[in-house]
MARMAR-357314 format. One record per residue: x, y, z of N, C-alpha, C in turn; residue number from 1; residue in one letter. Coordinates in steps of 0.05 Angstrom, whole numbers. Layout:
<rs>
[r [X; Y; Z]; [X; Y; Z]; [X; Y; Z]; NUM; A]
...
</rs>
This chain:
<rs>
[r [304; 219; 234]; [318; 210; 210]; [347; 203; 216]; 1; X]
[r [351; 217; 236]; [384; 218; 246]; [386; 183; 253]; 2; X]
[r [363; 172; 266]; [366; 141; 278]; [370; 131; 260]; 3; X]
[r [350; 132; 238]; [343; 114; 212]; [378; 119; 196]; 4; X]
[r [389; 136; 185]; [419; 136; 187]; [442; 123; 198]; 5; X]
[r [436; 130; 215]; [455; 106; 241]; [454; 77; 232]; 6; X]
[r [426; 73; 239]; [418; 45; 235]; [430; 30; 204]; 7; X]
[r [421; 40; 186]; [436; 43; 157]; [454; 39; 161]; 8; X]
[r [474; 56; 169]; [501; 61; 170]; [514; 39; 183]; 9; X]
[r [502; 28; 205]; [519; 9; 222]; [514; -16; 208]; 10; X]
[r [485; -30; 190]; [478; -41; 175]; [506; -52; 158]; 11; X]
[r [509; -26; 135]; [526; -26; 118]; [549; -31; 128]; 12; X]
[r [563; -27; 153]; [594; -36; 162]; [589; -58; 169]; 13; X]
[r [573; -77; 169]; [571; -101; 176]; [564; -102; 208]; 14; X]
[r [567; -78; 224]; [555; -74; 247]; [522; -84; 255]; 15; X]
[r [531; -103; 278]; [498; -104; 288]; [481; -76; 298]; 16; X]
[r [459; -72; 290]; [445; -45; 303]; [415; -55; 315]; 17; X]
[r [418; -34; 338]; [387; -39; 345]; [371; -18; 333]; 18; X]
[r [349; -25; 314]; [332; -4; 310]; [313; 3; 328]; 19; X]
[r [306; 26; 334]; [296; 46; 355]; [256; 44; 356]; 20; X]
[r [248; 42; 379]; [227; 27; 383]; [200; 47; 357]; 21; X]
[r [205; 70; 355]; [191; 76; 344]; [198; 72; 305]; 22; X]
[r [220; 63; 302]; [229; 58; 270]; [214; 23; 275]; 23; X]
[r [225; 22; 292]; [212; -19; 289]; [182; -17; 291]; 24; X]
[r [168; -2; 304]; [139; 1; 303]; [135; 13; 268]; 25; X]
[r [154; 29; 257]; [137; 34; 226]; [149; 11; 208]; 26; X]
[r [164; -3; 215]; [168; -26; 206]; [148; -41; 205]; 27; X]
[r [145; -45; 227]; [119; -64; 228]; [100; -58; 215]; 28; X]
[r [92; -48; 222]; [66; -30; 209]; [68; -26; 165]; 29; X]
[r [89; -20; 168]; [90; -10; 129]; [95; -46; 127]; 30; X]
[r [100; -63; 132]; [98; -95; 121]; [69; -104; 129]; 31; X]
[r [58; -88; 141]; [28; -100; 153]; [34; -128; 169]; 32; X]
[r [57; -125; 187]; [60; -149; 210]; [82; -156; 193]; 33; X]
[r [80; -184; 193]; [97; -207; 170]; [85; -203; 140]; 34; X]
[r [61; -202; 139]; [53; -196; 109]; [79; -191; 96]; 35; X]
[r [86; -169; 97]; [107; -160; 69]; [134; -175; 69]; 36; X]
[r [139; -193; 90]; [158; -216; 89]; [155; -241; 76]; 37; X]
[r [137; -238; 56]; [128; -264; 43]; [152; -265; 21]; 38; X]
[r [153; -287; 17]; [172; -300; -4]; [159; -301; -25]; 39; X]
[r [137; -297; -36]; [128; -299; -58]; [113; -271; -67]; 40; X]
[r [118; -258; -73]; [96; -236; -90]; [90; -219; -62]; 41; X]
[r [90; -211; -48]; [97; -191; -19]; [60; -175; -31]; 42; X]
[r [74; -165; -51]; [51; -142; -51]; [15; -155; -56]; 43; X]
[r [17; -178; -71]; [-15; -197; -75]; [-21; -206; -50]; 44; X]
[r [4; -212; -40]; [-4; -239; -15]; [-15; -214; 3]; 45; X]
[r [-7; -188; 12]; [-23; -172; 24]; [-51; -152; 14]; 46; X]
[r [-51; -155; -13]; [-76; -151; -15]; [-101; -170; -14]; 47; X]
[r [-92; -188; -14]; [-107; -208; -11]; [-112; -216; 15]; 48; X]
[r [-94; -224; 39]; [-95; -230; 68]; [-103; -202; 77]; 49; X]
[r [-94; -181; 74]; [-103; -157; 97]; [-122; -143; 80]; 50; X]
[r [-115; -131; 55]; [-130; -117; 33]; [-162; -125; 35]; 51; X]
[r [-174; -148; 28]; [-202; -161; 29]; [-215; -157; 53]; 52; X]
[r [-204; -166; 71]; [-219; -160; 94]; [-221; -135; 110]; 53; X]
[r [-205; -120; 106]; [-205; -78; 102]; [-218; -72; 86]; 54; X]
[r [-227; -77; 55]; [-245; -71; 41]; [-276; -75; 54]; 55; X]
[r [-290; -104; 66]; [-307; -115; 86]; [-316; -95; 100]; 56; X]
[r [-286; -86; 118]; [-299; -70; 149]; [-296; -42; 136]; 57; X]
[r [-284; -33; 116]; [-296; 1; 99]; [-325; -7; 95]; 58; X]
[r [-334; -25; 81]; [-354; -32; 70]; [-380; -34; 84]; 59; X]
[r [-373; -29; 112]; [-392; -30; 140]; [-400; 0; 145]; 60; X]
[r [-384; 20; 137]; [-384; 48; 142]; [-391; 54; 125]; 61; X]
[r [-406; 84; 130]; [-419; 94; 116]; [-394; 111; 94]; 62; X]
[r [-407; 117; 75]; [-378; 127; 54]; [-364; 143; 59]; 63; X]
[r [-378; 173; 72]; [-360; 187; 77]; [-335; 177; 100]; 64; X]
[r [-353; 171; 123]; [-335; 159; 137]; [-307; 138; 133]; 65; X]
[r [-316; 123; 110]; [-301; 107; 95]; [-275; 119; 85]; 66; X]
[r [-282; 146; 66]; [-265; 158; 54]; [-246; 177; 71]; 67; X]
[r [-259; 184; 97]; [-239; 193; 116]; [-222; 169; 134]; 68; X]
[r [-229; 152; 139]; [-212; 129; 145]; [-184; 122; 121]; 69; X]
[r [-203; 124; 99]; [-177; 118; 75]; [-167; 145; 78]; 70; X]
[r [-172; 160; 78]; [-155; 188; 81]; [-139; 187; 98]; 71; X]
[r [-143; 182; 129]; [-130; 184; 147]; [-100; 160; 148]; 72; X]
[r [-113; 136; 128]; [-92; 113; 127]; [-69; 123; 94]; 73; X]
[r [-81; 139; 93]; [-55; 149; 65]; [-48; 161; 81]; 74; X]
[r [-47; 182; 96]; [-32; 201; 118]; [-10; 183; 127]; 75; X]
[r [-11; 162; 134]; [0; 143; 157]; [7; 132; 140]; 76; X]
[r [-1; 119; 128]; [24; 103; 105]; [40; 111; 93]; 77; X]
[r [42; 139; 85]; [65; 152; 71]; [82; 151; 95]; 78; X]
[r [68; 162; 123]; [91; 163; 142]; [111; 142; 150]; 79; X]
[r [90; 121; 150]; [100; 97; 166]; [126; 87; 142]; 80; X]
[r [107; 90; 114]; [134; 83; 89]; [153; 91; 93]; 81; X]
[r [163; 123; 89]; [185; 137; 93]; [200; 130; 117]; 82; X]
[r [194; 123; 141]; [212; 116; 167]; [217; 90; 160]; 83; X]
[r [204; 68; 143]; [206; 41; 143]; [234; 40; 125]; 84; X]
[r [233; 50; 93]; [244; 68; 88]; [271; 63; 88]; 85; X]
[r [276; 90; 102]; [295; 94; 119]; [316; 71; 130]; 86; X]
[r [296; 59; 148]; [307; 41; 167]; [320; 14; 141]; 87; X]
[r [303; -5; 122]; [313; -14; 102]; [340; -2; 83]; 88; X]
[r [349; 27; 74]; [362; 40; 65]; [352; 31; 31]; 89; X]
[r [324; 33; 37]; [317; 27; -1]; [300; 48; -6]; 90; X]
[r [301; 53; -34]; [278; 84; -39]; [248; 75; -38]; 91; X]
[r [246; 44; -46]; [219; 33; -47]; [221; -4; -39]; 92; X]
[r [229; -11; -19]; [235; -42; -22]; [203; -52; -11]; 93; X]
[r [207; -73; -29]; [188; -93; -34]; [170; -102; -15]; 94; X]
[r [180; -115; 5]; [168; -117; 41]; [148; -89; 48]; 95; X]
[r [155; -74; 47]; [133; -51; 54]; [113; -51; 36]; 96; X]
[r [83; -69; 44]; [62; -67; 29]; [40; -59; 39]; 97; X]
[r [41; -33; 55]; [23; -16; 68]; [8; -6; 42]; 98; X]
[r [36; -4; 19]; [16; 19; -2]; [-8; 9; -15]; 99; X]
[r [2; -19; -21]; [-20; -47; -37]; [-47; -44; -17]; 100; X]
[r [-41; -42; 12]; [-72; -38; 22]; [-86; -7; 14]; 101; X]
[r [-70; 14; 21]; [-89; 41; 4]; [-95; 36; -24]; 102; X]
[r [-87; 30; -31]; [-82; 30; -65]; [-109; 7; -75]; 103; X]
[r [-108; -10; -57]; [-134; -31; -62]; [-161; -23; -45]; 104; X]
[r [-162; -10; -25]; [-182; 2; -12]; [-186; 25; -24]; 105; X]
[r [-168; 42; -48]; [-187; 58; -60]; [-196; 54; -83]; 106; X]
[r [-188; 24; -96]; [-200; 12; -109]; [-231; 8; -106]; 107; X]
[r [-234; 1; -78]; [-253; -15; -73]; [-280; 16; -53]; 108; X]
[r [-268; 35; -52]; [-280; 44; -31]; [-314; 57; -47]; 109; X]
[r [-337; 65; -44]; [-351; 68; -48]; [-370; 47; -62]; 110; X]
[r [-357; 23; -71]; [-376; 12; -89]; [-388; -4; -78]; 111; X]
[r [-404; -20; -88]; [-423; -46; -81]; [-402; -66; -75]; 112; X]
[r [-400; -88; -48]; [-382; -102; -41]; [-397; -135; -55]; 113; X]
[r [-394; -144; -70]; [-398; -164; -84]; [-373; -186; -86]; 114; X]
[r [-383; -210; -92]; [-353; -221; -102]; [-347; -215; -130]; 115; X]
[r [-364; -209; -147]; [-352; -202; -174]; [-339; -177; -170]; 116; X]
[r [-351; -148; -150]; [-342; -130; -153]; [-301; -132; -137]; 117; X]
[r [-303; -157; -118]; [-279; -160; -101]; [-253; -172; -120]; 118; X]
[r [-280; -193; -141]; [-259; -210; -153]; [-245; -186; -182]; 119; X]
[r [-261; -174; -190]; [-252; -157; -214]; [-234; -133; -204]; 120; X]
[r [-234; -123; -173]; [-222; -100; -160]; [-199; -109; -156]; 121; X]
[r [-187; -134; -144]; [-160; -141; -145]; [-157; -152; -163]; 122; X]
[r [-168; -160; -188]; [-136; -167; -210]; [-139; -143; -221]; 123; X]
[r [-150; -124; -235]; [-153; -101; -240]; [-129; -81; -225]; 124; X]
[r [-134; -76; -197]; [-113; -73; -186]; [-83; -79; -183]; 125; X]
[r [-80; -105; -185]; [-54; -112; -193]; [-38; -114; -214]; 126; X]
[r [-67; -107; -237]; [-61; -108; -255]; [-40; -78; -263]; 127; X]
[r [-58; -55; -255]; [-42; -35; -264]; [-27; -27; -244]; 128; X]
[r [-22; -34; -215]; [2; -34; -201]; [24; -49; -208]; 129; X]
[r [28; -67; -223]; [47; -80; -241]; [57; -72; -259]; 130; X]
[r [32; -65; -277]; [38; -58; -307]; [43; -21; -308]; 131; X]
[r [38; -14; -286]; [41; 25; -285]; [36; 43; -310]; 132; X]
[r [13; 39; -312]; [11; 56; -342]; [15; 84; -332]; 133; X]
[r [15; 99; -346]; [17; 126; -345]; [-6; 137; -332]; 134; X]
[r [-9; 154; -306]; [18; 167; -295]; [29; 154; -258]; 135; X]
[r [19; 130; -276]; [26; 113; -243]; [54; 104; -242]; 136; X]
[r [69; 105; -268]; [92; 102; -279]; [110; 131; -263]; 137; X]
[r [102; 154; -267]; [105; 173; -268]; [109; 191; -230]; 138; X]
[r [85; 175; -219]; [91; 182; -195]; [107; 167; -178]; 139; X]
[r [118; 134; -195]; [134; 121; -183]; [164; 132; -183]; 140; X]
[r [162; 145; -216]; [199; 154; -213]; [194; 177; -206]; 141; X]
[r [178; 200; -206]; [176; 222; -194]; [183; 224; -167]; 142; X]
[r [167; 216; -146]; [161; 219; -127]; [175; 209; -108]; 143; X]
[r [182; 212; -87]; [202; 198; -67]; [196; 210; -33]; 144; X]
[r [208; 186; -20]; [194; 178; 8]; [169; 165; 11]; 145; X]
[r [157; 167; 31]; [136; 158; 29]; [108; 159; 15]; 146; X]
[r [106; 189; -1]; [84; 200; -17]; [95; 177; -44]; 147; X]
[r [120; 176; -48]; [119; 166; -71]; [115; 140; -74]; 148; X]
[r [131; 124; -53]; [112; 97; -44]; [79; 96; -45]; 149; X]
[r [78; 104; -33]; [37; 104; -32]; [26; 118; -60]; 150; X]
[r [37; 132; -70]; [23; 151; -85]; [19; 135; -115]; 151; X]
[r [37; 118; -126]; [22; 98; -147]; [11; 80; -140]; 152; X]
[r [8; 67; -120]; [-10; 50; -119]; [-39; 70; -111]; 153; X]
[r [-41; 89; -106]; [-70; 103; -104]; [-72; 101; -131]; 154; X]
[r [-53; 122; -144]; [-68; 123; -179]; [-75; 101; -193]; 155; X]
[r [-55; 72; -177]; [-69; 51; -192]; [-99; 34; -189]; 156; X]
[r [-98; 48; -164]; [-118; 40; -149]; [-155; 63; -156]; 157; X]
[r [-140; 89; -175]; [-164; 100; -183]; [-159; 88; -214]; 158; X]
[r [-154; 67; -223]; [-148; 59; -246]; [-166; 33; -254]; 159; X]
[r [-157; 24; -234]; [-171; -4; -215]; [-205; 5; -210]; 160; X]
[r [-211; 27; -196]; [-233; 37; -180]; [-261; 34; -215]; 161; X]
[r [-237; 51; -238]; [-259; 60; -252]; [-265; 29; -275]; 162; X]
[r [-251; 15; -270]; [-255; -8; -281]; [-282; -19; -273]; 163; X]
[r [-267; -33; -245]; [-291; -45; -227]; [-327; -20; -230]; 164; X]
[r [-322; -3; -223]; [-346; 7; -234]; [-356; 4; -262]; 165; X]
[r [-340; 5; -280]; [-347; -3; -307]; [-363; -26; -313]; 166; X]
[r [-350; -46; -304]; [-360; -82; -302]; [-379; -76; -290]; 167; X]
[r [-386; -65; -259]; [-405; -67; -251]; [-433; -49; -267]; 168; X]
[r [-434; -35; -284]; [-455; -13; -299]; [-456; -28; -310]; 169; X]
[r [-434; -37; -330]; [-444; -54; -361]; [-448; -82; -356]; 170; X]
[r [-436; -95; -335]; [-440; -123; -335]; [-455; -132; -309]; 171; X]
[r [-484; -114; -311]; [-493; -132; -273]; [-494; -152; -264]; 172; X]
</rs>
């Protein structure tokens, strides 16, 4: 954390800094590459380019296994957020859209992979990662570091989840 400071710090005096190979690796990683450097909408443009096709290869595994992969990638995404984080000096900036991929893969995890079920799971999704109803609202101003980064887009994403199952029961 001491680097991620520095870095900040030298940032803010107008100082050039090198950020430290393991902060530039969660850099990378919490933007999903360039993904979260998009100029337009950061967080769609990666659920859509990385999000869809992660939904696909969950969609290959068997569920449980599925849901420990998404388990294991919320572990890591809070981490990788909080050092990314850091290194940015923002509580939540925009470019880090690691969370938009958990948040849409738990939209998507267990159900029937369809295009209606893909096409209703991301606007659904975006919908209430946008709109934050309660308590996705709640864990955004609550929460801080990386849990709090990741942690509304999950709830929006079990918001999203019970939709898409809905459509799918009532509307086959």
């Amino acid at each position: 954390m001491d680097q991620a400071r520095a870095a900040n710090s030298a940032r803010q005096n107008g100082r050039s800094s090198i950020i430290p190979a393991s902060m530039g690796t969660a850099l990378f990683w919490a933007r999903l590459g360039w993904v979260g450097l998009s100029p337009f909408a950061p967080g769609t443009v990666a659920t859509a380019l990385v999000g869809i096709p992660c939904v696909w290869l969950l969609s290959l595994l068997p569920t449980a296994f599925a849901m420990g992969g998404l388990a294991s990638l919320f572990f890591a995404a809070c981490y990788v957020s909080s050092k990314a984080a850091a290194v940015l000096g923002r509580e939540d900036p925009g470019e880090i859209v690691i969370d938009e991929l958990v948040g849409f893969l738990v939209t998507m995890v267990g159900l029937p992979l369809t295009l209606k079920s893909l096409g209703v799971g991301f606007l659904a999704f975006r919908l209430f990662d946008i709109w934050k109803p309660w308590p996705v609202r709640r864990f955004d101003e609550q929460l801080h570091g990386g849990l709090g980064i990741v942690m509304d887009d999950v709830a929006a994403g079990c918001y999203a989840h019970a939709v898409v199952w809905g459509v799918l029961a009532f509307w086959p």
